[in-house]
N, CA, C and O atoms as a GROMACS GRO file, in nm:
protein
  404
    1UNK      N    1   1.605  22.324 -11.291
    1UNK     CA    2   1.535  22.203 -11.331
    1UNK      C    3   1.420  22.242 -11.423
    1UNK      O    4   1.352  22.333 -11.374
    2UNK      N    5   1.379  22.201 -11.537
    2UNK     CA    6   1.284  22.210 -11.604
    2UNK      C    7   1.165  22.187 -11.580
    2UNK      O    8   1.161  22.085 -11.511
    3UNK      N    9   1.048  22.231 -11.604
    3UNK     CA   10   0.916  22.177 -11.621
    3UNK      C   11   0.922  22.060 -11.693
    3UNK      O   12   1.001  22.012 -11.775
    4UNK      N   13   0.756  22.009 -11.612
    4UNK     CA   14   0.749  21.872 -11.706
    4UNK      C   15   0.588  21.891 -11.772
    4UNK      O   16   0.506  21.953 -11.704
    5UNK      N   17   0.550  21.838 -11.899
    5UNK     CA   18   0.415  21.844 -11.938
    5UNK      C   19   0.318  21.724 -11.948
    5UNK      O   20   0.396  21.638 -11.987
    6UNK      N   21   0.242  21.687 -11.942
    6UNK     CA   22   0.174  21.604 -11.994
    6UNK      C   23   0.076  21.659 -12.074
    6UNK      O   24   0.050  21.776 -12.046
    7UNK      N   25   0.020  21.614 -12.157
    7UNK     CA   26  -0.012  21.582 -12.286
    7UNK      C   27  -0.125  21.508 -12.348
    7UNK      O   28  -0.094  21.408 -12.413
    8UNK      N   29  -0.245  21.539 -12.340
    8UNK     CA   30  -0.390  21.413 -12.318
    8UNK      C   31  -0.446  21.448 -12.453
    8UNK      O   32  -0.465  21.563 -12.492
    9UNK      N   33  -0.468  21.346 -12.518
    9UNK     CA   34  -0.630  21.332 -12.644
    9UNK      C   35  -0.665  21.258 -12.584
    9UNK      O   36  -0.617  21.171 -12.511
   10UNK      N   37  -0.787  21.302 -12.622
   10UNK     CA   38  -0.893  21.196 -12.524
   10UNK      C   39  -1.055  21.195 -12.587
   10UNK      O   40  -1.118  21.298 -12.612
   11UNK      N   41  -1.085  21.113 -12.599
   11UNK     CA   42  -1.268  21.096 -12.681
   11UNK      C   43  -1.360  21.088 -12.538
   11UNK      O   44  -1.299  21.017 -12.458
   12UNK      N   45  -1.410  21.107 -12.516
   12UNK     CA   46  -1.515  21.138 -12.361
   12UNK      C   47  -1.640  21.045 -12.446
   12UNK      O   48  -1.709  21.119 -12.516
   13UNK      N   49  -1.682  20.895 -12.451
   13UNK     CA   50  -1.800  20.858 -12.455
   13UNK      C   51  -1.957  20.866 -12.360
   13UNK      O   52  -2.079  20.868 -12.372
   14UNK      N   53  -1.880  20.869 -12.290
   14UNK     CA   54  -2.008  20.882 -12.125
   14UNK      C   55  -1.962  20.977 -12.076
   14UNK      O   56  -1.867  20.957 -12.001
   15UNK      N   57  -2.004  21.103 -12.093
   15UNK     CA   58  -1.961  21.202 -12.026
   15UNK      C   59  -2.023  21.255 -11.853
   15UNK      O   60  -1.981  21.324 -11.760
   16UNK      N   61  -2.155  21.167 -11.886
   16UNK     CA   62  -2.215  21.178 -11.716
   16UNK      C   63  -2.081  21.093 -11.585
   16UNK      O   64  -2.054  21.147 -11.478
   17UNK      N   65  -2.015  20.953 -11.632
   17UNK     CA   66  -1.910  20.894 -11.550
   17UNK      C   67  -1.800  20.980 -11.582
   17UNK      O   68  -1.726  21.015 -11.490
   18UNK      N   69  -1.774  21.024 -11.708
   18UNK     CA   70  -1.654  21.120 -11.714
   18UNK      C   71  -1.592  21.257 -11.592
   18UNK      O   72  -1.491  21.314 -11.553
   19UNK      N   73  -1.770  21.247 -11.572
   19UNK     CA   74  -1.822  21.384 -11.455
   19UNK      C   75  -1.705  21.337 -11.316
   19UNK      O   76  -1.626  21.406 -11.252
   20UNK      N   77  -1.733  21.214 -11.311
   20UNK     CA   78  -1.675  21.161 -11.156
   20UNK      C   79  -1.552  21.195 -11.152
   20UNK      O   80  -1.507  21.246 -11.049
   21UNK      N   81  -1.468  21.171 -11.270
   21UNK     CA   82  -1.311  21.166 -11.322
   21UNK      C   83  -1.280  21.318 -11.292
   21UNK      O   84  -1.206  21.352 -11.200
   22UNK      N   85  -1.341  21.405 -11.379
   22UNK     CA   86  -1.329  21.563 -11.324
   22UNK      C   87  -1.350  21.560 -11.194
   22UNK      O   88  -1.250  21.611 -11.145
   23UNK      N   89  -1.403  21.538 -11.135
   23UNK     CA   90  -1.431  21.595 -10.951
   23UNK      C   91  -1.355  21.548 -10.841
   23UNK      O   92  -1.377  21.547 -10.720
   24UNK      N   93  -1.247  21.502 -10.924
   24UNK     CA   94  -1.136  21.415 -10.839
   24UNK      C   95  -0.971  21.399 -10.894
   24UNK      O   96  -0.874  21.388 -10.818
   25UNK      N   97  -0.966  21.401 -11.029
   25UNK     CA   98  -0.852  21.416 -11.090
   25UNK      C   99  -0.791  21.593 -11.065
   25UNK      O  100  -0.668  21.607 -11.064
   26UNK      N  101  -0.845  21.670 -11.053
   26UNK     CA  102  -0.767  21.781 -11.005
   26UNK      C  103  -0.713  21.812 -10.887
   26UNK      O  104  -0.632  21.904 -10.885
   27UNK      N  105  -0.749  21.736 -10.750
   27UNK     CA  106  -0.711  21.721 -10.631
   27UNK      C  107  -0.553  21.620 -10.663
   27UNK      O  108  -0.440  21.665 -10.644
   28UNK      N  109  -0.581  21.485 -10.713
   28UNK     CA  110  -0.472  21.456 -10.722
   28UNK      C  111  -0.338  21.511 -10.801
   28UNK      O  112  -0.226  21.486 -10.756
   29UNK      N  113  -0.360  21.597 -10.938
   29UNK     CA  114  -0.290  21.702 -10.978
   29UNK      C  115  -0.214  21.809 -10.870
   29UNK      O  116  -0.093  21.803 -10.845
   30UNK      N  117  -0.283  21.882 -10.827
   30UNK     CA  118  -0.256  21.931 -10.694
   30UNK      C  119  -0.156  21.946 -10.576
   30UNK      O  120  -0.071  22.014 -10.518
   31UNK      N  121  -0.234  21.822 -10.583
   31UNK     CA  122  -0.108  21.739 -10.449
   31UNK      C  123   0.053  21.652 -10.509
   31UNK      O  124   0.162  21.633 -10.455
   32UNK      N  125   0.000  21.620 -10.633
   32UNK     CA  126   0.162  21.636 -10.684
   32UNK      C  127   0.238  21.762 -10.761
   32UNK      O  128   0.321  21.749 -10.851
   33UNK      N  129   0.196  21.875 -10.710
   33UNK     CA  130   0.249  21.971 -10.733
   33UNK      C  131   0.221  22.042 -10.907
   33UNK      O  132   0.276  22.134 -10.968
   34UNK      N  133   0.117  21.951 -10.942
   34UNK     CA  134   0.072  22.044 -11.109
   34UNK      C  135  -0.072  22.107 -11.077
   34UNK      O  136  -0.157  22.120 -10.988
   35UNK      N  137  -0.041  22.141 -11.216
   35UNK     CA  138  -0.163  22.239 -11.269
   35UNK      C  139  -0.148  22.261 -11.393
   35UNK      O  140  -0.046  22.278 -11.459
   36UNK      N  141  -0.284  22.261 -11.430
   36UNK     CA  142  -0.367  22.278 -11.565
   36UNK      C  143  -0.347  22.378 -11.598
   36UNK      O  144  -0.375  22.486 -11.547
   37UNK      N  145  -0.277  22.341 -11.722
   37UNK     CA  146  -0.299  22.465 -11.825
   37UNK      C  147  -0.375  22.472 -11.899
   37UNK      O  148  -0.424  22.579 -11.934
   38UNK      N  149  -0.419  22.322 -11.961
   38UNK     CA  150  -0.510  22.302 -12.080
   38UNK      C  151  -0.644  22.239 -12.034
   38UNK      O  152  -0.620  22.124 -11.997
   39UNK      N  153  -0.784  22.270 -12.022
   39UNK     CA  154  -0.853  22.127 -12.005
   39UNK      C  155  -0.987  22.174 -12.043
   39UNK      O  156  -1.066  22.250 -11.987
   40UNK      N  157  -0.994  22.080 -12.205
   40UNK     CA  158  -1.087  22.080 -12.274
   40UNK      C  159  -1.047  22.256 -12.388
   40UNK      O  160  -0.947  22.299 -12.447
   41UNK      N  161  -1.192  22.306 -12.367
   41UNK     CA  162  -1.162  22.417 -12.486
   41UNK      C  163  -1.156  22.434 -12.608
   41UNK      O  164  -1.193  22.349 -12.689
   42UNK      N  165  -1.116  22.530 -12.634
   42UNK     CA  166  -1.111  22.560 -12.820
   42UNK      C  167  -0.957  22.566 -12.844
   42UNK      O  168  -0.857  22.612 -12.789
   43UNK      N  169  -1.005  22.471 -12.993
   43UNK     CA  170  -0.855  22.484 -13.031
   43UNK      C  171  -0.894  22.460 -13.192
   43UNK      O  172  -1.009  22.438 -13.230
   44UNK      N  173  -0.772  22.468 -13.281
   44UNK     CA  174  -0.818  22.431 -13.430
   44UNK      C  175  -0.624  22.373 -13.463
   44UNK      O  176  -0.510  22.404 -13.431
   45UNK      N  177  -0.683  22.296 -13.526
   45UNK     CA  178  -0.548  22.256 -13.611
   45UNK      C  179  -0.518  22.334 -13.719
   45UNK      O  180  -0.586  22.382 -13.810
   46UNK      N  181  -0.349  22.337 -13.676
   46UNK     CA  182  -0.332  22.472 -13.763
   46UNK      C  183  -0.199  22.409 -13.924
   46UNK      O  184  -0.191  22.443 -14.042
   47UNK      N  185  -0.123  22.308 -13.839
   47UNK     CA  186  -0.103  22.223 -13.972
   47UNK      C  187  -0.126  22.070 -13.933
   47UNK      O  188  -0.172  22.037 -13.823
   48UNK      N  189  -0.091  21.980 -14.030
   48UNK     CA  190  -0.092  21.845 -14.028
   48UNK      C  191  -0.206  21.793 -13.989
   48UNK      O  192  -0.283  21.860 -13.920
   49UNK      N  193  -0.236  21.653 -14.029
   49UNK     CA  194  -0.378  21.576 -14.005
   49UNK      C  195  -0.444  21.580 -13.844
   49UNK      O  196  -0.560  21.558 -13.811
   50UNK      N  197  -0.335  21.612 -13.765
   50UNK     CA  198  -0.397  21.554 -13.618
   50UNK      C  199  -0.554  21.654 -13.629
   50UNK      O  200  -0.576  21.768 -13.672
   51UNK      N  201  -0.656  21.529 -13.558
   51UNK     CA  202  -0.796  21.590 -13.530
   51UNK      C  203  -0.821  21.552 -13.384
   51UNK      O  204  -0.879  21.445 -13.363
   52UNK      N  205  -0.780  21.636 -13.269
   52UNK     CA  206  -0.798  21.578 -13.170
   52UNK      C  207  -0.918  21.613 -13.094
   52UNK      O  208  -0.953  21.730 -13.106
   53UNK      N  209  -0.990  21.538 -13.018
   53UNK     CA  210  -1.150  21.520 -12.943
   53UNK      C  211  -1.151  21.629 -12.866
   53UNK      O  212  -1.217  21.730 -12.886
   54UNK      N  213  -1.077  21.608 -12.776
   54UNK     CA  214  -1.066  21.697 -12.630
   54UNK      C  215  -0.905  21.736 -12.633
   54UNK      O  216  -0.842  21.680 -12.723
   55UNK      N  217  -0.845  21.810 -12.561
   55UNK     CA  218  -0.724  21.835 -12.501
   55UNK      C  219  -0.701  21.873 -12.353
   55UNK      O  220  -0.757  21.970 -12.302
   56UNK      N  221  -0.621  21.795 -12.291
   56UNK     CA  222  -0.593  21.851 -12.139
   56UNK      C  223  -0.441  21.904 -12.154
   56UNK      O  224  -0.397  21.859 -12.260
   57UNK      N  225  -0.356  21.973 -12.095
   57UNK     CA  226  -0.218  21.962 -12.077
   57UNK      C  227  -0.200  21.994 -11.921
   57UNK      O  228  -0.267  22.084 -11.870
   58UNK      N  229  -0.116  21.925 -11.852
   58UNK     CA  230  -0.061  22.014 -11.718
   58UNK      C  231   0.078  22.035 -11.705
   58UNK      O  232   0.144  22.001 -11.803
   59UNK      N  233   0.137  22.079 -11.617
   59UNK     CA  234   0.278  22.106 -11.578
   59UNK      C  235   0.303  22.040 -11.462
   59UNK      O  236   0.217  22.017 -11.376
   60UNK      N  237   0.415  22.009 -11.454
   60UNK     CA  238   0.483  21.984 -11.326
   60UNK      C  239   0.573  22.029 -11.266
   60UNK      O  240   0.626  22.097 -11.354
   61UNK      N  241   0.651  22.045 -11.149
   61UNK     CA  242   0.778  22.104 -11.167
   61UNK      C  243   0.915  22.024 -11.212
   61UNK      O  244   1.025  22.073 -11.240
   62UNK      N  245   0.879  21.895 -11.212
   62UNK     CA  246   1.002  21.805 -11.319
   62UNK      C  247   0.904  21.697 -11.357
   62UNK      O  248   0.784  21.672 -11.348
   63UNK      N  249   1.013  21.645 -11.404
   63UNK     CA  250   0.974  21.505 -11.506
   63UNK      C  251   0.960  21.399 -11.338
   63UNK      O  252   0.862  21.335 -11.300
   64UNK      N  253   1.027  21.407 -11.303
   64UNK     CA  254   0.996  21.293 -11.183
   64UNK      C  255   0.888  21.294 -11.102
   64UNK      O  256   0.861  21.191 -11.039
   65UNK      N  257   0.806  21.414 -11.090
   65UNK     CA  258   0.708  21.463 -11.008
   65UNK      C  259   0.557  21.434 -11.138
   65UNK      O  260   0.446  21.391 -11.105
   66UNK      N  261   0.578  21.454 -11.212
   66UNK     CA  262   0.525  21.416 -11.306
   66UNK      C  263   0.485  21.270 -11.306
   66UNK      O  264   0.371  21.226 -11.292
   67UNK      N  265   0.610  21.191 -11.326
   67UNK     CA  266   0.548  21.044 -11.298
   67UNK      C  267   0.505  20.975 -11.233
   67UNK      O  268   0.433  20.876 -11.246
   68UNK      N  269   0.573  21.052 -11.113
   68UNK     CA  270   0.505  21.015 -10.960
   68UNK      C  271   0.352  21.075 -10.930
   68UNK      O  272   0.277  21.025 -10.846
   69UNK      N  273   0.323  21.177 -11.001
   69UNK     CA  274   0.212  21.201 -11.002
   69UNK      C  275   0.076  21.088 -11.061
   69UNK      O  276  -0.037  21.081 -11.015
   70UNK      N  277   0.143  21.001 -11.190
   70UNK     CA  278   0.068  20.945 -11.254
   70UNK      C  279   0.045  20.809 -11.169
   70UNK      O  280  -0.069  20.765 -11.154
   71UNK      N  281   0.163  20.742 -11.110
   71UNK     CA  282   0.119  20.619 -11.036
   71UNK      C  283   0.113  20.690 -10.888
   71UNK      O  284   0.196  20.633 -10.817
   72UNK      N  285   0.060  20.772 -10.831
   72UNK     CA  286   0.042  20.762 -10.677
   72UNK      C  287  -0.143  20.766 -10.664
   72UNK      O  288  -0.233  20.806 -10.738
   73UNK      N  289  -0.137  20.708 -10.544
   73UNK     CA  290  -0.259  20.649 -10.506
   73UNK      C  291  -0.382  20.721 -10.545
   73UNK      O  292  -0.477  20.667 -10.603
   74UNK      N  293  -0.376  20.857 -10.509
   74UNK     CA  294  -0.495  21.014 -10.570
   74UNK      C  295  -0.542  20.971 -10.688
   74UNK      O  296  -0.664  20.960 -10.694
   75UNK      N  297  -0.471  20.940 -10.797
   75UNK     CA  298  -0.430  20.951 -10.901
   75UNK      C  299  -0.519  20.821 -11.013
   75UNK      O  300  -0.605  20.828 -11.101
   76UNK      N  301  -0.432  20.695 -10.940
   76UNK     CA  302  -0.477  20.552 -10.923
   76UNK      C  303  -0.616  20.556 -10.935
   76UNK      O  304  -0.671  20.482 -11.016
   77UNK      N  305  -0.709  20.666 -10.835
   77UNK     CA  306  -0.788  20.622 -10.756
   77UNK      C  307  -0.918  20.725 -10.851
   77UNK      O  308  -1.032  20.690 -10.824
   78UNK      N  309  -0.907  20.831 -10.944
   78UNK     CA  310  -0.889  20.894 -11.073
   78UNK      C  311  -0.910  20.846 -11.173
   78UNK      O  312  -1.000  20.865 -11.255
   79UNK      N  313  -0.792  20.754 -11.170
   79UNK     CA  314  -0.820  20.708 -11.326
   79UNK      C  315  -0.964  20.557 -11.342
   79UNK      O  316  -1.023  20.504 -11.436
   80UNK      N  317  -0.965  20.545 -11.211
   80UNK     CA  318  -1.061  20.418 -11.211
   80UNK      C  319  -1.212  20.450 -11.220
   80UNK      O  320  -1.307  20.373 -11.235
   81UNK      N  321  -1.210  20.574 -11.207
   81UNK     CA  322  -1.363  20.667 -11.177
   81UNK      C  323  -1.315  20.706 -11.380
   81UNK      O  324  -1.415  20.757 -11.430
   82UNK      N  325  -1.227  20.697 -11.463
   82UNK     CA  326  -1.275  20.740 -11.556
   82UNK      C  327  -1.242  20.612 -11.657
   82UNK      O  328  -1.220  20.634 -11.776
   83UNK      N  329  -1.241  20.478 -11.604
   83UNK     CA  330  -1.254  20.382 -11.702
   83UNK      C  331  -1.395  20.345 -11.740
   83UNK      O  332  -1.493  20.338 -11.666
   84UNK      N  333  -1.385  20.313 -11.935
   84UNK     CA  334  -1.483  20.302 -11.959
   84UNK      C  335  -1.583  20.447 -11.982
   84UNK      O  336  -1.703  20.422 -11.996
   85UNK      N  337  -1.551  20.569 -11.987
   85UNK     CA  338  -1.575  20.658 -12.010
   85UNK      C  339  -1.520  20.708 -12.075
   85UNK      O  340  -1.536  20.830 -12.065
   86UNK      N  341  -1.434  20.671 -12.166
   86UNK     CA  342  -1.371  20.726 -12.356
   86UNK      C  343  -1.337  20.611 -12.423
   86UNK      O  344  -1.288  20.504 -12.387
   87UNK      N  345  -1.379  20.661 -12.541
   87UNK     CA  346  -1.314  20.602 -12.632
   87UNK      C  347  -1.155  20.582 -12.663
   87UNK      O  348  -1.121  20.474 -12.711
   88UNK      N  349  -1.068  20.670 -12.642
   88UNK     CA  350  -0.944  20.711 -12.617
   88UNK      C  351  -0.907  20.780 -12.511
   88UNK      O  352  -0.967  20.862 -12.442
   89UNK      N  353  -0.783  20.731 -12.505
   89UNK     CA  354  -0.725  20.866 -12.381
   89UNK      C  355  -0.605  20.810 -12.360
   89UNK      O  356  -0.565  20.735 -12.271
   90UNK      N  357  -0.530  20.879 -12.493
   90UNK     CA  358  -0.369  20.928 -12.451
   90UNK      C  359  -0.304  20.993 -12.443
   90UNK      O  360  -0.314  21.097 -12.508
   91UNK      N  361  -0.165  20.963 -12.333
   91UNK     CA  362  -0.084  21.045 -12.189
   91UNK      C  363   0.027  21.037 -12.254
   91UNK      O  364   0.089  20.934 -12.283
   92UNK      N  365   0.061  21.175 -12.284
   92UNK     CA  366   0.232  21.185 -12.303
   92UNK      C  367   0.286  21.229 -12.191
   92UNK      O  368   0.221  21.270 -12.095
   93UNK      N  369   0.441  21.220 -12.200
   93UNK     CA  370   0.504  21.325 -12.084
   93UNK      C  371   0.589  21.356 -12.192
   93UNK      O  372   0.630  21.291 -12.289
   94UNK      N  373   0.605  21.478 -12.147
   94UNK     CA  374   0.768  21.555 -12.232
   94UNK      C  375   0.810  21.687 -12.120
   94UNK      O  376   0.743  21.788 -12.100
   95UNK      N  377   0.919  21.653 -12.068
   95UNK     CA  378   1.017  21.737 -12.006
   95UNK      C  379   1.042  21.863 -12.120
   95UNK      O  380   1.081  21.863 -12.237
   96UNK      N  381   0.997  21.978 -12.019
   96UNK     CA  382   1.022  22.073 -12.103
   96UNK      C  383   1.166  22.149 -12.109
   96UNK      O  384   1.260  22.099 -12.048
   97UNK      N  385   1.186  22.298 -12.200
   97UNK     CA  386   1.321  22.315 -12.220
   97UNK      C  387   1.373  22.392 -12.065
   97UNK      O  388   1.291  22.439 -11.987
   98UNK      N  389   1.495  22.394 -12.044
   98UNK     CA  390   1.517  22.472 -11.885
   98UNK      C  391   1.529  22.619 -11.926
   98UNK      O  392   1.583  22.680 -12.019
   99UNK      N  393   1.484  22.639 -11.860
   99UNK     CA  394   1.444  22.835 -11.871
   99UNK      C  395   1.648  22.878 -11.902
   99UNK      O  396   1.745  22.816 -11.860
  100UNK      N  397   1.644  22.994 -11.981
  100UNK     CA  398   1.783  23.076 -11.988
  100UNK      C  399   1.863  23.078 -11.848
  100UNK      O  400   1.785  23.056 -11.756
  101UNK      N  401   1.991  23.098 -11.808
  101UNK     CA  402   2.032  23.126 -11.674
  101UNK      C  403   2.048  23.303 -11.708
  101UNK      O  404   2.084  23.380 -11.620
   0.00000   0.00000   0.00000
């Protein structure tokens, strides 16, 4: 079964309420079985226009755990501690490729 990724740009306006969103969005990550690969950091664009604010990425161990990650209650309860604290903030998912046998 493949990994799954998600995928965040995100503009952080209030970064003091943003604070709350961090101190709680990684527990619910967690408990649906991901983890951060990406969150925040240095990065530079290396072709094409994209200029992105921030970057998060995580993994999952599938695409289904992944989505279930995004609507379960932890999660829910996450994203409400970070409304109103960006300007942007968008969530891809992309199922990644399945490893060689």
């Amino acid at each position: 079964m493949a990994s799954a990724y998600i995928i965040v740009d995100m503009k952080v306006t209030d970064p003091e309420q943003y604070k709350q969103y961090m101190a709680v969005a990684p527990d619910a990550v967690k408990a649906a079985g991901g983890e951060y690969l990406v969150r925040g950091g240095r990065f530079e664009t290396m072709e094409g226009n994209w200029q992105p604010a921030r970057i998060a990425m995580l993994r999952f161990p599938s695409y289904e755990k992944a989505k279930a990650f995004y609507d379960d209650e932890l999660y829910r309860a996450a994203r409400a501690k970070r409304a109103g604290a960006t300007e942007f903030f968008n969530m891809v998912l992309v199922e990644g490729v399945s490893a060689p046998v």
